[in-house]
C-alpha positions as a printed NumPy array, in Angstrom:
array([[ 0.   ,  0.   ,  0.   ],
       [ 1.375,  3.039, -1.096],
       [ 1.603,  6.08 ,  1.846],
       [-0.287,  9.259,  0.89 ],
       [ 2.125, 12.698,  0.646],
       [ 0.737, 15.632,  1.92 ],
       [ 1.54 , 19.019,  0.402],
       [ 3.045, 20.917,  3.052],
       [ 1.161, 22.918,  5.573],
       [ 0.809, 26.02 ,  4.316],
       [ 2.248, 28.775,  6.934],
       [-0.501, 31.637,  7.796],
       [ 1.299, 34.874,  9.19 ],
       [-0.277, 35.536, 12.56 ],
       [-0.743, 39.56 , 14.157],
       [ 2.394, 40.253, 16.54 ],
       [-0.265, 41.099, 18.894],
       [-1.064, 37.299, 19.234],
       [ 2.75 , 36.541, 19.38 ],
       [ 3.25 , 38.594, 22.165],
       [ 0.053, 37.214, 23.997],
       [ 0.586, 33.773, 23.453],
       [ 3.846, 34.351, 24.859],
       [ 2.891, 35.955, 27.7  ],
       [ 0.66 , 33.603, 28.571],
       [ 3.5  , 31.109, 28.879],
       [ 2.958, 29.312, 25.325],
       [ 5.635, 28.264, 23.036],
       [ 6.45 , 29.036, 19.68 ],
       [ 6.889, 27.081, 16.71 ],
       [ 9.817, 27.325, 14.213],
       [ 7.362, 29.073, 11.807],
       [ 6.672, 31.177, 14.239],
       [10.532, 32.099, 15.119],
       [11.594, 32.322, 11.6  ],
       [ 8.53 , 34.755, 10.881],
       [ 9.438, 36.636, 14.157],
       [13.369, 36.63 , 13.104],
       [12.216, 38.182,  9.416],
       [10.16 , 40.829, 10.773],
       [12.775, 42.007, 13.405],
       [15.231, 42.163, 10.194],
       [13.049, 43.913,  7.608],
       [11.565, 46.096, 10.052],
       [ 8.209, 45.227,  9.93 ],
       [ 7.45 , 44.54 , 13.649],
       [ 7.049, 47.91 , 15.324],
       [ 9.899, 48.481, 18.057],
       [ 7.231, 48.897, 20.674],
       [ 5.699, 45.371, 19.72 ],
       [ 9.372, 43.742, 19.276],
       [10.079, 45.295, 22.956],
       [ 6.783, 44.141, 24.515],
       [ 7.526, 40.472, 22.899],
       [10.728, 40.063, 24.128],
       [ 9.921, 41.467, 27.867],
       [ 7.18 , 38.211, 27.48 ],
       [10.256, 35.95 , 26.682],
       [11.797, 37.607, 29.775],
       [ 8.964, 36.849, 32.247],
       [ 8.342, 34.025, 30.959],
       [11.168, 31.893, 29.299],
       [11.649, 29.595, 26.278],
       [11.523, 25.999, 25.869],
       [15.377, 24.075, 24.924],
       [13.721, 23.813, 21.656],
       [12.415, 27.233, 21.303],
       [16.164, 28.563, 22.372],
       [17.788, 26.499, 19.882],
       [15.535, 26.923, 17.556],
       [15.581, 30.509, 18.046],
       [19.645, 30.459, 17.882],
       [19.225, 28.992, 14.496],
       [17.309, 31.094, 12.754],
       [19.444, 34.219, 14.491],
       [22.333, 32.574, 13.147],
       [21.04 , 31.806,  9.315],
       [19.375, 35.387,  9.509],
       [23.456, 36.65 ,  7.809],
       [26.091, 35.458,  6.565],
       [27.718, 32.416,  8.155],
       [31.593, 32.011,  7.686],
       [32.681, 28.384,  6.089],
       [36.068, 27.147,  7.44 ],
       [36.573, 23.971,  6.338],
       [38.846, 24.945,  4.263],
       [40.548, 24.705,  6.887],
       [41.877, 20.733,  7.983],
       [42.885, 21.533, 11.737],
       [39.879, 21.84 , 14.488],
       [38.304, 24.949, 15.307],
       [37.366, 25.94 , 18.13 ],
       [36.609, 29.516, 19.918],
       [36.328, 30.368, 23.749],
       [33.583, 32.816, 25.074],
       [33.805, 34.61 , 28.468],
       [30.011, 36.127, 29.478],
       [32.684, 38.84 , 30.912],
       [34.375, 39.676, 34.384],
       [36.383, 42.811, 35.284],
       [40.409, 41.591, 34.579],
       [39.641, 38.824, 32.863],
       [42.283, 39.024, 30.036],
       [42.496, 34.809, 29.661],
       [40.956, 35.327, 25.828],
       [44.787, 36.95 , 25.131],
       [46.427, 34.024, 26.512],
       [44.134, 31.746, 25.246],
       [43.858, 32.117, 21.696],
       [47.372, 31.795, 21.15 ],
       [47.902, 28.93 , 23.436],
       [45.255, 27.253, 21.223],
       [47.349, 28.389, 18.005],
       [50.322, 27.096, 19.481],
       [48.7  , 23.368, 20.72 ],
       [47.274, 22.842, 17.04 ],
       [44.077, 24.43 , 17.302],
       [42.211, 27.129, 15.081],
       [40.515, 29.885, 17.055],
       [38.245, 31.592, 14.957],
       [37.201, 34.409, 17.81 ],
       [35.326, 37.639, 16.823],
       [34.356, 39.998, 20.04 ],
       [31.006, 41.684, 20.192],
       [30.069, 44.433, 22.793],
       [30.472, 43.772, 27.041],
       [28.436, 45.571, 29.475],
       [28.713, 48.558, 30.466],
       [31.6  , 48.467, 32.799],
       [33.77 , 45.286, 31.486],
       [36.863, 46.518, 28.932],
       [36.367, 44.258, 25.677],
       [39.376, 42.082, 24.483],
       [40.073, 44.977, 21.229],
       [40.188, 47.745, 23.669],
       [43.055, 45.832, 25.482],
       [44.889, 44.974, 22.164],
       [44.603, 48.475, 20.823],
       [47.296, 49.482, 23.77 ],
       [49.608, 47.889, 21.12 ],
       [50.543, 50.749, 18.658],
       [49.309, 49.469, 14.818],
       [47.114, 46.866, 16.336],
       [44.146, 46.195, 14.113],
       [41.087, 45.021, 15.053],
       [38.646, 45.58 , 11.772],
       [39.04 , 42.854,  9.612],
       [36.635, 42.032,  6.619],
       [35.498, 38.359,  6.535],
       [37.73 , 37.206,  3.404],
       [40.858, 38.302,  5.586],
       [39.839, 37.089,  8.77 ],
       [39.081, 33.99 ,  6.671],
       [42.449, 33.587,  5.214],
       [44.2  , 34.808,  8.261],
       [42.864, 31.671,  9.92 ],
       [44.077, 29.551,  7.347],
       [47.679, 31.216,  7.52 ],
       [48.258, 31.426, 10.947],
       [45.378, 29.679, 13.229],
       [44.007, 32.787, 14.939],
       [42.422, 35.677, 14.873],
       [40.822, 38.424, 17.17 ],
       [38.769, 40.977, 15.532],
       [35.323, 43.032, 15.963],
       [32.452, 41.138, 15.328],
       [31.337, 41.677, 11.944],
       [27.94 , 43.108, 11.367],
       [26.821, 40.861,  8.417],
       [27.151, 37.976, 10.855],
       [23.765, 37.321, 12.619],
       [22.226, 40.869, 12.133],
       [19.153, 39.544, 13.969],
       [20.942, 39.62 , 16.805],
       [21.884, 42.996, 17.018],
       [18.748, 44.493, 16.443],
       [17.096, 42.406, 19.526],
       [20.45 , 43.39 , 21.468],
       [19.359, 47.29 , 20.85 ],
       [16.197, 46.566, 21.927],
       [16.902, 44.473, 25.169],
       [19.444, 47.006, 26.132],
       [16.43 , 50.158, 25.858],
       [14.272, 47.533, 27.866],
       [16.196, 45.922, 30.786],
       [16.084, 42.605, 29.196],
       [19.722, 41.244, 28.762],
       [19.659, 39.232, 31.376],
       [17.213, 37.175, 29.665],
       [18.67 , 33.459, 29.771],
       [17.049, 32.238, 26.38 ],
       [17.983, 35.454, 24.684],
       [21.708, 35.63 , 26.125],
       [22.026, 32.252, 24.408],
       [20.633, 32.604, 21.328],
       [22.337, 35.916, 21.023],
       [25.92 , 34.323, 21.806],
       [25.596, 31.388, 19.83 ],
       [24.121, 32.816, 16.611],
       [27.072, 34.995, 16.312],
       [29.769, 31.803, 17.347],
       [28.543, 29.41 , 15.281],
       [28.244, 31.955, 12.676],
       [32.219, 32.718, 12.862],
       [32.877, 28.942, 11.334],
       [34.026, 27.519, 15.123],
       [32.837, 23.515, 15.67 ],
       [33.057, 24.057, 18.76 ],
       [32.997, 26.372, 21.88 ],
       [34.397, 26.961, 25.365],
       [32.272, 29.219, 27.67 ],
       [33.391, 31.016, 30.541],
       [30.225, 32.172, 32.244],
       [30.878, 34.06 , 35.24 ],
       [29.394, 34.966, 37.939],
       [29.078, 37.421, 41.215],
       [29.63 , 41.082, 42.031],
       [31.61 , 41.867, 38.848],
       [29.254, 40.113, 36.106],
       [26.035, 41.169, 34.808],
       [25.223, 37.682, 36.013],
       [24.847, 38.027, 40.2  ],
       [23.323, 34.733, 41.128],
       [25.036, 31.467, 41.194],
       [22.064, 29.159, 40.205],
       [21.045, 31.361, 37.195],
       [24.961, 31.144, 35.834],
       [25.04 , 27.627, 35.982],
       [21.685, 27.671, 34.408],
       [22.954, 29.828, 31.544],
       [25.847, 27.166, 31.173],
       [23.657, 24.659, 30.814],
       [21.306, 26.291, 28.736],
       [24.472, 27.073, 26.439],
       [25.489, 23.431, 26.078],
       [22.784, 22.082, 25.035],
       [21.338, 24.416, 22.771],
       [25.383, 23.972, 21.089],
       [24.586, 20.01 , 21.416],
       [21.328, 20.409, 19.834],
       [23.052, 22.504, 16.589],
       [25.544, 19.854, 16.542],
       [28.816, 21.436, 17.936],
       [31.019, 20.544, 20.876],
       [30.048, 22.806, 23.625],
       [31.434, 22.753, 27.072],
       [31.087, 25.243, 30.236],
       [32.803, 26.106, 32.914],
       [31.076, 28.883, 35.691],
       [33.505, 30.879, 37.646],
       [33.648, 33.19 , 40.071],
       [33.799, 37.316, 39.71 ],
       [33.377, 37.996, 42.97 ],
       [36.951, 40.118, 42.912],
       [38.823, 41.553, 40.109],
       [40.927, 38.291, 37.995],
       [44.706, 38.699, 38.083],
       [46.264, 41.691, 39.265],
       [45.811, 44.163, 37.527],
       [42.588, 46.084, 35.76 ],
       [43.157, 48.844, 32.985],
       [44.421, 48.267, 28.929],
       [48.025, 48.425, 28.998],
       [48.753, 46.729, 32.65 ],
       [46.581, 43.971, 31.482],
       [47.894, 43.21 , 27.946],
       [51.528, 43.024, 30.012],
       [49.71 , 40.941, 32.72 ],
       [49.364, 38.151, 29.513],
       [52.138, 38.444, 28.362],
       [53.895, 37.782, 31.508],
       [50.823, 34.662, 31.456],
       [52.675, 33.507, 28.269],
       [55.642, 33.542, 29.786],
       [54.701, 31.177, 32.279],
       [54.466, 33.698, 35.521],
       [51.839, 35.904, 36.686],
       [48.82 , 35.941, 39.363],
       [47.942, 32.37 , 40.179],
       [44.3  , 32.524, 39.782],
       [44.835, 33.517, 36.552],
       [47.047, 30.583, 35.69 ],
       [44.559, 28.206, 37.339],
       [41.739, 29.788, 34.925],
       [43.792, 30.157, 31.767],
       [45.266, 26.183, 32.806],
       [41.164, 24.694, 33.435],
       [39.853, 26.799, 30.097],
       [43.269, 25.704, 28.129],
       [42.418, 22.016, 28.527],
       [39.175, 22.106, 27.913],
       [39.746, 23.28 , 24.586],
       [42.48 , 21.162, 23.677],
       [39.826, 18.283, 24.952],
       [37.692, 19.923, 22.84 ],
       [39.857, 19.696, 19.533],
       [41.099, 16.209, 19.948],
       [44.283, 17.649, 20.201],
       [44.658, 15.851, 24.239],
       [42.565, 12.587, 25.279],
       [43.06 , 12.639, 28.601],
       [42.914, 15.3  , 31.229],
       [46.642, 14.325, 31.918],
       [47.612, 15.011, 28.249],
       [45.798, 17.817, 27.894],
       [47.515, 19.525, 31.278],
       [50.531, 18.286, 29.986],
       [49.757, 19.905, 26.607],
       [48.682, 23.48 , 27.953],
       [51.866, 23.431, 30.221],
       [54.545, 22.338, 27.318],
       [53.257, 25.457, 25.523],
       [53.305, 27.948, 27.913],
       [57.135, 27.297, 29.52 ],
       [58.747, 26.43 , 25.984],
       [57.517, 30.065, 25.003],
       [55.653, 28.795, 21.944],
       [52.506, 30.143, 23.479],
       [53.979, 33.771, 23.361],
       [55.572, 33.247, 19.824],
       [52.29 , 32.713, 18.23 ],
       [50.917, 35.593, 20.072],
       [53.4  , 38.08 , 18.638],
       [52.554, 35.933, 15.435],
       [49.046, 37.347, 16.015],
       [49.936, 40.596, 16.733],
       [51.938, 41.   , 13.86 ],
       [49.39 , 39.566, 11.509],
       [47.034, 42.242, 12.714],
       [49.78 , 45.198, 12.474],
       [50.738, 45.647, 15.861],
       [54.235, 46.317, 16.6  ],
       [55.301, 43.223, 18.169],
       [58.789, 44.953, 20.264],
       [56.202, 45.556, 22.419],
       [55.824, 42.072, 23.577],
       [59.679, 41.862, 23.674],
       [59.973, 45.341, 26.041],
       [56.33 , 45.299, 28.028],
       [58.256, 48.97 , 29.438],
       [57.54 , 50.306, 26.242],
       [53.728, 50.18 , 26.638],
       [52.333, 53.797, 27.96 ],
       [52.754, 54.49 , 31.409],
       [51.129, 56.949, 34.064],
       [52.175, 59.897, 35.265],
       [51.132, 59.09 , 38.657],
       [51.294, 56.265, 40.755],
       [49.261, 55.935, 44.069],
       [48.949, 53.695, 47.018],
       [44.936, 53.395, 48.338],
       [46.193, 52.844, 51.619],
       [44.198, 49.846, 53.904],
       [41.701, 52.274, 56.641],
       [42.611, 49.515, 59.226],
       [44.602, 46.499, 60.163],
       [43.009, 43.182, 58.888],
       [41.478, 40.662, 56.246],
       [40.484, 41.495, 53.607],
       [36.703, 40.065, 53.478],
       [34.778, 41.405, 50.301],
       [35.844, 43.023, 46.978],
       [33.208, 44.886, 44.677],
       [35.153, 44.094, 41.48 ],
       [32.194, 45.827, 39.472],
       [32.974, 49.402, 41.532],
       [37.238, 48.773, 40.949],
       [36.074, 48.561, 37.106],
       [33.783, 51.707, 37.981],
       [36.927, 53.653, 38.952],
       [39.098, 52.827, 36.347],
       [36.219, 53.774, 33.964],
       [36.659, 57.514, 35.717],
       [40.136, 57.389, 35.28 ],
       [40.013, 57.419, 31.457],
       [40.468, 53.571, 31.336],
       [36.683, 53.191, 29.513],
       [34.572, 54.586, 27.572],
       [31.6  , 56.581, 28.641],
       [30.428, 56.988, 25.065],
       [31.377, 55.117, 21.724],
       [33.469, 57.886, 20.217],
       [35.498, 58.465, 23.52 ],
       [39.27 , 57.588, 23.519],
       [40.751, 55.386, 25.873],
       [43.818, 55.99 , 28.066],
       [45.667, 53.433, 28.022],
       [47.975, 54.235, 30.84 ],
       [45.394, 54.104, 33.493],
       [44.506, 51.683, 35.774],
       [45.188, 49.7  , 38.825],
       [47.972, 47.161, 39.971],
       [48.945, 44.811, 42.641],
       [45.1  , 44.438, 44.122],
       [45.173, 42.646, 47.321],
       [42.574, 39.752, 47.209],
       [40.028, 37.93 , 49.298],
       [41.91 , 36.242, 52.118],
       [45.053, 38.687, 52.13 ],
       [45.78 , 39.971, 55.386],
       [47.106, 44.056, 55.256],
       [48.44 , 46.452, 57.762],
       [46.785, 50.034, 58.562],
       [48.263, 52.427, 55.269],
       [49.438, 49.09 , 53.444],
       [48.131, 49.668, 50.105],
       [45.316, 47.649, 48.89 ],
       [46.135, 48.423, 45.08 ],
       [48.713, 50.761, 43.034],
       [46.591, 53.481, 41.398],
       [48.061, 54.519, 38.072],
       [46.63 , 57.887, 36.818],
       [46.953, 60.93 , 34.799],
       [44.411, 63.357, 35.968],
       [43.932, 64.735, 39.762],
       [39.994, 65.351, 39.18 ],
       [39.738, 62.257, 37.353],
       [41.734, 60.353, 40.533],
       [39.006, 62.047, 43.007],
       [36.18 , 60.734, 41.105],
       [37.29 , 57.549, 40.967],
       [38.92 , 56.659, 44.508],
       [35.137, 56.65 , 46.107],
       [34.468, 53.957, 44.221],
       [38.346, 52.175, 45.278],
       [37.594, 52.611, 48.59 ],
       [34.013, 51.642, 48.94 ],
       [35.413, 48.271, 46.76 ],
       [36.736, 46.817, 50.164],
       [35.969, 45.604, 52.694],
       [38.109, 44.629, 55.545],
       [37.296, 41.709, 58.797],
       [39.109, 40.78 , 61.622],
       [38.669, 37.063, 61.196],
       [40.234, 35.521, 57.697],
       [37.306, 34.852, 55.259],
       [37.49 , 31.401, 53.182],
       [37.999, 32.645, 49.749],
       [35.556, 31.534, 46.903],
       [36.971, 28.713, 44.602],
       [37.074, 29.745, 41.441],
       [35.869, 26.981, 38.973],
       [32.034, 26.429, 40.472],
       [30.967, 23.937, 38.228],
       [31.958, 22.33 , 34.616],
       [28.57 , 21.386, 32.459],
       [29.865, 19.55 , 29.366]])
């Protein structure tokens, strides 16, 4: 007996107006329905106030694993998607939700490069207060971070790495529900955060991705169980599109490394590549590092892939294929050689400890505050950085000070600017009597 075929189902437009009330009555949308939603948002035929009052439903009220990846899908086919495999070796990019020092994409990406892997990594916007990987790379004189896609394309196939702005014709979707979310407090949306990363990673070429999602007083993420929900809604959605996807939450509960501002980070990393530095750096650059060699099939084993991250950070190949980078992307690479020749301060000063003790509690969000004040971020797109500013040496959770020993160096070039910002220093600590247990730093892995 032969099986009937039935033409297919004809698709018939609904009104926004029941979009948005079957999503806010906590229904769920078919892939019709997210495709139609996608085109409208592109060609502009949804009204802003009807795209805004649609995606404050998906706030309230979530999306299904399906919906998300589904949703992810269609943001991702909505431009152009990049085609590596051209390209023989693995590929595989690392994403960070964001944290205030967090400079591991810098050591990272080469260390990748140098173990065998590809790292295809374009950098969108980071909240408010966070300094984006390109803003930290521009403290190197000739650095370039505008590529087109054919030469970030063929840059990958030369080298095995690249770090450039994201490219607008990649998942344009995206950015015009990111304009919207940002005009509506909705960012923090879970399903929205994921389809809005994804899209744009799996529209770079990657096959697979490392995410960093952090948490605490210096993320846009505060609570613990809605990170490791984030992580998890990550992986899957990744699973469900077919790529390798694996998560690690960590804490942001104090600045990462030393140091916070463009130039004293960028030498932070390179000192990272070098084998040396702040150790909870090397323990987050180490965990992330194998993961992605895992990742890759570059390691097997965790042992091999330790091993692996290790060998390529003391033999110095690491740092070689970061000046590699650099010079690929017209920095001038003596300044990895001499780190003194990066711009320095014409001030220097101690925020001396208010009393003998522990130190209990850092707001890492109000040390990133500060440095914004000192010229170290932008308030405004067109603004120009400073890349001399910043702050060194921060005492951490745990530390024990003296009265007048100085919490952190202060590196500035502007008195007014310096009063501004050492409010926001000082109101950053907090100081105890008894030693506090500090906060491990991986939480949780979700793979």
């Amino acid at each position: 007996m032969t099986k009937r075929t039935l033409p297919p189902r004809r698709f018939i437009k609904p009104t926004f107006e029941f979009l948005i009330e079957k999503k806010r009555d906590g229904g769920e949308f078919t892939q019709e329905e997210i495709r139609y939603i996608i085109d409208s948002t592109l060609d502009g035929e949804m009204p802003e106030h009807q795209l805004s009052a649609l995606l404050m439903a998906i706030y309230f009220q979530q999306m299904s694993a399906q919906e998300t990846a589904e949703l992810t899908e269609e943001m991702m086919l909505s431009g152009e998607v990049i085609d590596l495999s051209h390209i023989a070796k693995p590929k595989i990019d690392k994403y960070s939700t964001g944290g205030v020092g967090d400079k591991t994409s810098l050591v990272l990406v080469p260390l990748a490069m140098a173990s065998g892997v590809v790292v295809p990594m374009m950098c969108g916007l980071e909240h408010d207060y966070v300094i984006n990987t390109l803003d930290k790379l521009a403290a190197i004189p000739g650095f370039k971070g505008n590529l087109s896609i054919d030469a970030f394309s063929s840059q990958l196939a030369k080298i095995g790495g690249a770090i450039v702005a994201q490219d607008e014709k990649l998942a344009p979707a995206d950015a015009k529900f990111y304009e919207v979310r940002k005009a509506t407090g909705t960012i923090p949306s879970l399903p929205l955060i994921t389809g809005s990363v994804l899209s744009k990673k799996l529209a770079e070429g990657s096959e697979g991705l490392v995410i960093d999602v952090k948490w605490g007083n210096g993320s846009f993420i505060k609570d613990l169980e809605q990170a490791k929900q984030l992580a998890r809604s990550m992986t899957r959605v990744g699973r469900s599109m077919k790529r390798r996807c694996v998560a690690l939450v960590t804490d942001m509960n104090q600045p990462l490394g030393d140091t916070v501002g463009t130039s004293l980070e960028v030498k932070e990393a390179i000192k990272l590549l070098k084998g040396e530095g702040p150790e909870d750096m090397k323990e987050l650059v180490l965990k992330l590092g194998m993961e992605i060699v895992r990742l890759a099939g570059v390691a097997g084993s965790t042992l091999s892939a330790k091993q692996t991250v290790q060998r390529h950070l003391s033999d110095g190949s690491a740092l070689e294929k970061f000046k590699e980078l650099v010079k690929a992307q017209g920095g001038d690479t003596t300044f990895i050689d001499h780190p003194d020749k990066f711009l320095h301060a014409k001030h220097i000063r101690k925020l001396p400890a208010p009393k003998r003790g522990y130190v209990h509690t850092i707001n890492a969000a109000m040390i990133a505050r500060g440095v914004h004040l000192l010229g170290g971020g932008r308030e405004n797109p067109g603004d120009k950085l400073d890349h001399a500013v910043g702050v060194s040496e921060i005492k951490k959770v745990g530390t024990q000070v003296k009265q007048g020993e100085p919490l952190m160096m202060i590196h500035y070039n502007d008195e007014a600017k310096l009063e501004q910002a050492l409010e926001y220093f000082k109101n950053a600590y907090r100081l105890a009597p008894k030693r506090p247990t500090p906060p491990p730093l991986v939480v949780e892995r979700v793979a």
